[in-house]
C-alpha positions, 0 to 999 in steps of 0.5 A: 285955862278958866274954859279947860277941865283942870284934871290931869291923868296919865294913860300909858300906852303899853308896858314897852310903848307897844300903843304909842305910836298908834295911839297918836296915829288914831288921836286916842288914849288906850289901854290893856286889859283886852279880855275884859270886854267893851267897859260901858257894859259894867255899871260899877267899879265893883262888877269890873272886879269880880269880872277881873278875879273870875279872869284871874283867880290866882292874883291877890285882892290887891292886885284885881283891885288896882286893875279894876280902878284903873279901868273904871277910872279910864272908862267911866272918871275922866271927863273931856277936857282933861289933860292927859299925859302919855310918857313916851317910850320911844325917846325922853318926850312926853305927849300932852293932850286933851280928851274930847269925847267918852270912852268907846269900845274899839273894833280895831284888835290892837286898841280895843279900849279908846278915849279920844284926844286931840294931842297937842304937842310932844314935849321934852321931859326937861321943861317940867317941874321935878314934882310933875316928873316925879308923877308921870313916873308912876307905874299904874297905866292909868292914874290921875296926877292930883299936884298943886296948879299941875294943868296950869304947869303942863300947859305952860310947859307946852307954850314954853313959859316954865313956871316955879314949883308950887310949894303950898300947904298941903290938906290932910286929903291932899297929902293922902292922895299925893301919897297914893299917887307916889306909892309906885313909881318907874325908879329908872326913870327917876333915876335917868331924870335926875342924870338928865338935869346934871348933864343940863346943867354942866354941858353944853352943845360943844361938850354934847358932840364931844360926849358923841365922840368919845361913845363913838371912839370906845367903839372901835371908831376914829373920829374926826369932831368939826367946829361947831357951825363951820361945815354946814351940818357935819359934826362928827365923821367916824370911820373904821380902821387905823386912820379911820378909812375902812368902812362903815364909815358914818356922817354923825350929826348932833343937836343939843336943842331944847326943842325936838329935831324936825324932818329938814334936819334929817334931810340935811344929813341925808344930803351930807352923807351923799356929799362925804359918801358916808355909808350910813348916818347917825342923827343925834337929838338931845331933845328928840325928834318930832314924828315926821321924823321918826316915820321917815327915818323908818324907811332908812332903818338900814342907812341911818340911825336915831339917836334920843336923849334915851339911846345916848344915856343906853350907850353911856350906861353900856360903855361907861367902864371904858370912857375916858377919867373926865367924862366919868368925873362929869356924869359920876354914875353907880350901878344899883340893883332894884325889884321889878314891880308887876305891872299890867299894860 
């Protein structure tokens, strides 16, 4: 870390993820804000502003001035070798990467503000600390992450050496900043978090393939569950119909790893489905799948199907009134109602 930037931003791509996967594709970072034109023609923080409330006059002085921030600091603060943070909104991953030159205007009309970054890994969000978590949650799309020793952590997150959470005393400045930086923060993400670390905790991969069936089974579906290990990949084989014989008929496979599913895996199930003659398939990744997969897997959008950490929690959440008294004893869950915060993208 001693040659490395230790600063730490997070820089969303898009409200809905609607950048992500380009902005990897491209090895940038990328933001909103198109109608404001190339940031290098604005000398201060205070030119970006005026430029927002000429473009939007009916939005308060709080809002243009939070949006003036943002860009400035993403066009004009952040210095190569920082850390940047992407919360990905594809699967419950978080990509981690290091800037390696200054902004630029972009000709491509689909990310026209651009800072280079060398990304280096994808990694789940189960191998942060809860305080780091709680500070990618922020709402702003630019933001800088101010947490005690918070490089040193991500990387080692990275490389796969957790390390404790620091717990020092925080200086007046400190506290302020810390504050600020929580003051909005995505509250369903906080919240899906916190029934991630629960399900860690008390399931483990057998309990995973029988949560899958169950999600399966209050769907209509009859399921057959194996051994674990004993058929070389087959975990779950879901068909419809009284006996489970009528179609669709689906080959599930489930992983309950701590590292994202790579493209042998999906070739695996592709090979099983042509062995048990399923219709489709359904791959399901606790911890997500790296992007080899996630572009093959477009080409068989109509046979196969991917499951993240996120899609079992969207399927839990759909079905829970109807899963069976242990699994709502084991992720005892209470729906709640929250404002939406206005955000820009």
């Amino acid at each position: 870390m001693s040659d490395q930037n230790s600063q730490v931003y997070v820089v969303r791509a898009g409200r809905h993820g609607e950048r992500e996967a380009a902005a990897l594709e491209a090895n940038v970072a990328t933001i909103g804000f198109d109608n404001i034109g190339d940031l290098t023609q604005y000398k201060s923080k205070e030119e970006v502003k005026a430029q927002f409330a000429e473009q939007y006059p009916d939005k308060s002085a709080v809002a243009i001035g939070n949006w003036a921030g943002q860009v400035w600091r993403f066009s004009h603060e952040i210095p190569v070798g920082a850390t940047i943070i992407l919360p990905s909104k594809m699967q419950s991953t978080i990509h981690v990467g290091r800037v390696t030159g200054p902004y630029y205007y972009s000709d491509d009309p689909n990310m026209l503000h651009c800072l280079p970054v060398d990304w280096k890994a994808e990694v789940p969000r189960t191998s942060f600390d809860k305080d780091l978590l709680y500070s990618f949650g922020t709402l702003l799309t630019v933001a800088s992450i101010k947490r005690e020793a918070g490089a040193e952590r991500i990387w080692n997150a990275v490389e796969g050496k957790p390390t404790p959470v620091v717990n020092r005393p925080k200086s007046k400045e400190s506290k302020e900043v810390s504050e600020a930086e929580e003051s909005e923060v995505d509250l369903v993400q906080q919240a899906e978090d916190d029934i991630v670390r629960h399900l860690n905790r008390s399931i483990d991969g057998h309990d995973f393939a029988d949560l899958v069936t169950e999600l399966l089974e209050v769907q209509g579906y009859v399921s057959q569950t194996s051994t674990p290990g004993a058929d070389g990949g087959v975990d779950i084989l879901a068909g419809s119909g009284p006996l489970g014989f009528q179609e669709p008929r689906v080959c599930v496979q489930v992983k309950f790893t701590s590292a994202t599913v790579d493209v042998r895996v999906l070739r695996e199930l592709q090979g099983v489905m042509r062995r048990t003659k399923a219709d489709h398939g359904l791959l399901v990744s606790w911890s997500g799948f790296n992007r080899s997969v996630l572009k093959e897997a477009r080409d068989d959008h109509f046979f196969i199907r991917l499951w993240s950490q996120r899609e079992v929690l969207e399927e839990i959440y759909r079905h829970y009134d109807k899963l069976s008294e242990k699994w709502r004893a084991r992720v005892p869950l209470r729906r709640i109602w929250a404002l939406v915060s206005e955000g820009e993208g």
